[in-house]
N, C-alpha and C positions, 0 to 999 in steps of 0.2 A: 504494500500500500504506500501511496506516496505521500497522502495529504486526507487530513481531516480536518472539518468544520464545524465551529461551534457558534451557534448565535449567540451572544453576550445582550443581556437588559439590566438596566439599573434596577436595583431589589426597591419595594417598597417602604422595607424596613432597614433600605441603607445600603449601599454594595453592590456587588454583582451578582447573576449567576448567570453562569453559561450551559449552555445544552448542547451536546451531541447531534448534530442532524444525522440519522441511519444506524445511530447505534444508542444503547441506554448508559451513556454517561453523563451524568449532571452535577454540578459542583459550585460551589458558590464561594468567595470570600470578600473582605473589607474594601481594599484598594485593588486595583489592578495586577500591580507587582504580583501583591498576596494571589490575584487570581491566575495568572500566567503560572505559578508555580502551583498552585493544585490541578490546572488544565494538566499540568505535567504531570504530576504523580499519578491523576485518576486514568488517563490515559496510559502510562507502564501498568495500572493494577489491572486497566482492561485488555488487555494487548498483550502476549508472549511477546518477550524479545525479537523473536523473528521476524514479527509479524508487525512492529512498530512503526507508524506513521514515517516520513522524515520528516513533514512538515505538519504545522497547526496553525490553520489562519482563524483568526479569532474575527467574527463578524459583528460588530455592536447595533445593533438596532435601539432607537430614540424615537421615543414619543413625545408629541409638544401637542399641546394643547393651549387656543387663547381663544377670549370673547371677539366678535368683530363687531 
């Protein structure tokens, strides 16, 4: 596998979580930083060695809402 995608939203109650598009990994942390290194670890816990992404594009999705 060469590359995995994860949709990224800001949490309601502060943060990130990011999702797995095509597979069940979900993960969540404070900052960013904090979240690129748990995108890492859930991805080695779901993933054999062998079978390890090389890459991980993290996709942020943003919702804005205003009165007009």
């Amino acid at each position: 596998m060469n590359e995995i995608i994860f949709s990224v939203e800001e949490s309601d109650e502060g943060g990130y979580i990011a999702k797995a598009l095509g597979y069940s990994i979900i993960t969540q942390a404070e900052t960013i930083v904090e979240l690129k290194a748990m995108v890492t670890d859930a991805v080695k816990c779901h993933f054999e060695s062998s079978q390890l992404p090389k890459i991980v594009r993290l996709h942020f999705v943003r919702e804005e809402v205003f009165a007009v």
